[in-house]
C-alpha positions in Angstrom: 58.4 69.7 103.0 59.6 71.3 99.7 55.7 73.1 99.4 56.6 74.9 102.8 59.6 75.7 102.2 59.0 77.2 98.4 56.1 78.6 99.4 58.2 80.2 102.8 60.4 81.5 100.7 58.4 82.9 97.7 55.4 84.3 99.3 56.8 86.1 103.2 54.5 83.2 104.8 55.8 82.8 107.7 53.8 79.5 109.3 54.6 79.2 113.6 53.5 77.6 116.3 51.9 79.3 118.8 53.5 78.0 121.9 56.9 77.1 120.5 57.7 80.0 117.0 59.3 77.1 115.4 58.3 76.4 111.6 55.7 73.6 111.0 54.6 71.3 109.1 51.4 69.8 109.5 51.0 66.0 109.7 48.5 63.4 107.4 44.9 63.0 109.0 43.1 60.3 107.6 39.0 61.0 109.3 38.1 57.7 106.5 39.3 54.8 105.1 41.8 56.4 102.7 40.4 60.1 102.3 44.0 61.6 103.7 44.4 65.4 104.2 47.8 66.9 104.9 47.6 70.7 106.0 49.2 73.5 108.5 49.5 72.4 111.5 49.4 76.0 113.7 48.7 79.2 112.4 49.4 80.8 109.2 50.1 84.8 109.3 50.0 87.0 106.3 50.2 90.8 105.9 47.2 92.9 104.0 47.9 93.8 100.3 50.3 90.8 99.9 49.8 86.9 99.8 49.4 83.8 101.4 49.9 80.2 100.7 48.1 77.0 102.0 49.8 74.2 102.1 47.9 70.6 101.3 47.9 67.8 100.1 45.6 65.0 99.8 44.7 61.1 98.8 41.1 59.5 98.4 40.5 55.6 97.8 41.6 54.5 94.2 38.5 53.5 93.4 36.9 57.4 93.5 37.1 59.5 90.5 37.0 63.1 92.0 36.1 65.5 89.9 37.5 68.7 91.1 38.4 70.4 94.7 37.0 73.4 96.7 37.9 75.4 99.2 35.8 76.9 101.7 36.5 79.9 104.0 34.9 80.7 107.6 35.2 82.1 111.2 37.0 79.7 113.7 33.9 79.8 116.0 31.7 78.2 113.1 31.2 75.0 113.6 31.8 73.9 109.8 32.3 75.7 106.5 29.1 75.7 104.7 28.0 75.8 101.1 27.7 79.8 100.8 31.2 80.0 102.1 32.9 78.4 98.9 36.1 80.6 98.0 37.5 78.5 95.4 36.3 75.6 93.1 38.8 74.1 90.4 35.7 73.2 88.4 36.3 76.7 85.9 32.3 76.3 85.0 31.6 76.9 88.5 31.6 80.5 89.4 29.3 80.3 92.5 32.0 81.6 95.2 31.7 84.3 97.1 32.1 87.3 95.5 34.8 88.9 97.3 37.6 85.7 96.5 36.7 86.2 92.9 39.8 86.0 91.2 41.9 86.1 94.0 42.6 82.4 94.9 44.5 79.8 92.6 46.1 76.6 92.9 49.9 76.0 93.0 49.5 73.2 90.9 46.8 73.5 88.2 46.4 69.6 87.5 43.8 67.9 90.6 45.2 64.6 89.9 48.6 65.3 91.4 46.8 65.5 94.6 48.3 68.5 95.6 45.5 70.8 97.3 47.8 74.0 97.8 46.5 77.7 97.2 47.7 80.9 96.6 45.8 83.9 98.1 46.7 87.0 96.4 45.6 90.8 97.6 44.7 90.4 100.7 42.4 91.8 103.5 42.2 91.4 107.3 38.9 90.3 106.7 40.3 87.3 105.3 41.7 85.8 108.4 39.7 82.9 109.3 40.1 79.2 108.8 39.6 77.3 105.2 38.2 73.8 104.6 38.8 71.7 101.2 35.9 69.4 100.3 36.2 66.9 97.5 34.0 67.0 94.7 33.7 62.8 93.2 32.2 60.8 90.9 29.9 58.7 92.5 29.1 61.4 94.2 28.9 59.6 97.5 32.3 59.3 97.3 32.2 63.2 97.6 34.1 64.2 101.0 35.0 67.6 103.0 37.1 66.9 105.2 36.8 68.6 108.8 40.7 69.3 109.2 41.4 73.2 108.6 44.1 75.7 107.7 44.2 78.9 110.0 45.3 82.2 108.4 45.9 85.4 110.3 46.3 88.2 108.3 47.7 91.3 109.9 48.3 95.3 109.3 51.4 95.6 106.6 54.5 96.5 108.2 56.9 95.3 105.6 58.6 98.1 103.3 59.7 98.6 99.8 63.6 98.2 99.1 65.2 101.0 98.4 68.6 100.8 95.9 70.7 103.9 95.3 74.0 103.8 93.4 76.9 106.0 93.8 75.7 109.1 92.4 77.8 112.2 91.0 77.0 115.4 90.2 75.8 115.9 86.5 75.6 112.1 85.6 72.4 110.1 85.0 71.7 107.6 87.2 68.2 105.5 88.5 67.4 104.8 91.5 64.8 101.2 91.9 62.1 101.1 94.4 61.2 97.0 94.9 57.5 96.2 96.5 57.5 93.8 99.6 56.1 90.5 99.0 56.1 88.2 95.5 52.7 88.0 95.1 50.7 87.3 91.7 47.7 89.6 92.6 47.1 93.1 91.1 49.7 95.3 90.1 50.9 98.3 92.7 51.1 101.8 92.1 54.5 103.5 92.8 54.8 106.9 93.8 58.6 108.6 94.7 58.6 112.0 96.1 61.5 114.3 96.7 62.1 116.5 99.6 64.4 119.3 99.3 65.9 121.1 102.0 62.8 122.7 104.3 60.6 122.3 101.4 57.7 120.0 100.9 57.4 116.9 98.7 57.8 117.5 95.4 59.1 116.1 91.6 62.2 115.2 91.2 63.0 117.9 87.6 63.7 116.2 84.9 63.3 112.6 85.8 61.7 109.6 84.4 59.8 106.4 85.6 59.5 102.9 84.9 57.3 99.8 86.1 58.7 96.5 85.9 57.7 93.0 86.6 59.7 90.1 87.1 58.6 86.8 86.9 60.3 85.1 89.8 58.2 81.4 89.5 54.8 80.8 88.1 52.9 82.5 91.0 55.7 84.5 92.0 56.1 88.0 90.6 58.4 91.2 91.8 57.7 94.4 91.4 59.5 97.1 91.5 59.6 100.6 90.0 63.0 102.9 89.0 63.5 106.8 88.5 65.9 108.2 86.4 67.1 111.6 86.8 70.7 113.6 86.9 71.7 114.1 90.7 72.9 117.9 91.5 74.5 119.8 94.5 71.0 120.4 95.7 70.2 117.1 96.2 72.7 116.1 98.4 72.6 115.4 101.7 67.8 115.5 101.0 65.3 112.5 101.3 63.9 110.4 98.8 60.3 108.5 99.4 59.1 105.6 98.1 55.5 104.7 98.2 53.8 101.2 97.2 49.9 101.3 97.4 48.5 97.9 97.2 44.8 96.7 96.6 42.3 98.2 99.0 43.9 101.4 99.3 47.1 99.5 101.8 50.1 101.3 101.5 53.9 101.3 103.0 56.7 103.5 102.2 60.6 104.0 102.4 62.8 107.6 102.7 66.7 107.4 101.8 69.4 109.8 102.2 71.0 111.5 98.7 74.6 111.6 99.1 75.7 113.0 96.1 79.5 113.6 95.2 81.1 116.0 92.7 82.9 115.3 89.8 
């Protein structure tokens, strides 16, 4: 239960069943004697540019010496995940995944022993909706297993915005306004862009002001991002829009406009 919930409350995954909304967790499936998989029961949704995590956990008999896990990513209508689909393997020799998960998918919990299964998805598409598979890699290798349960991910259009903060501001004093990206994700970094809108003008600089990037480190695989301006408010700001614009991986984007209310001294 703790996974979910971290990983609800770290990462904007929002697991639901389909008939009832509630949250979920998914119950143990054992298909053999002791090769146990716990995963998401219902659907897991996601937004594009952000991340997602899977949930799992799993056993195998104590006389099996696996090696290291991977995961496997494919269209629901397929009837199982094949070899080619491999989008993760723990084994850090291996790279022979597909090309476009490269770098993109890591585990919660780097040690395999602990039995916990879960990944972290970072930048993500809409092509990336699908269902994913874990298979077992063991030593003997019969004792290899992939098990047929799977997690389903739906990733959707981004409609979640930045965050916005303005302070009081007054005429003629310095102040900095902090523009905060949607989502704690651990994937590439995103570009911030403010723009300024005067009164029946277009976009333009803010004069005089200066930007900043910052990163905080919220958990392990848990960053947020966020991006301040600093300038010195006049009587010609007040009462004009301020933008806000995150671009994410693969050219997905979302923005935020405030109101300057600026007071005099």
């Amino acid at each position: 239960m703790f996974v979910l919930i971290w990983a609800t409350l770290l990462f904007s995954v929002r697991v639901s069943d389909a008939e009832t909304g509630s949250s979920v967790w998914g119950k143990q499936s054992c298909p053999l004697t002791d090769y146990c998989i716990t995963l998401v029961e219902g659907e897991i949704t996601a937004e594009a540019g952000l991340c997602v995590v899977i949930p799992c956990s799993f056993t195998v008999p104590e006389n099996i010496k696996f090696l290291h896990i991977v995961w496997l990513k494919c269209e629901s209508t397929k009837q199982r995940c094949d070899y080619g689909d491999r989008i993760f393997n723990s084994n850090t020799s291996s790279d022979q995944v597909q090309s476009e998960f490269k770098g993109r998918v890591s585990l919660l919990e780097s040690d395999v022993s602990k039995k916990n299964c879960s990944i972290i998805v970072n930048d993500l598409k809409e092509s990336d909706s699908g269902t994913y598979q874990l298979r077992v890699e063991a030593s003997p290798r019969r004792g290899s297993y992939k098990f047929s349960q799977r997690a389903t991910v739906s990733v959707k259009g981004l409609s979640q915005r930045p965050t916005v903060m303005i302070p009081p501001l007054t005429e003629g004093q310095p102040t900095t306004l902090t523009c905060t990206a949607p989502g704690l994700c651990s994937g590439s970094e995103p570009t911030f862009t403010w723009r300024w809108r005067g009164r029946g003008e277009s976009d333009t600089d803010l004069t005089g002001n200066i930007t900043a990037f910052k990163t905080e480190n919220v958990a392990e695989f848990a960053k947020r991002r966020s991006s301040t301006l600093s300038f010195s408010p006049s009587a010609e700001h007040h009462g004009t829009n301020i933008t806000c614009t995150v671009l994410f991986q693969g050219q997905v984007s979302t923005e935020e406009t405030a109101t300057l209310s600026v007071s005099c001294e």
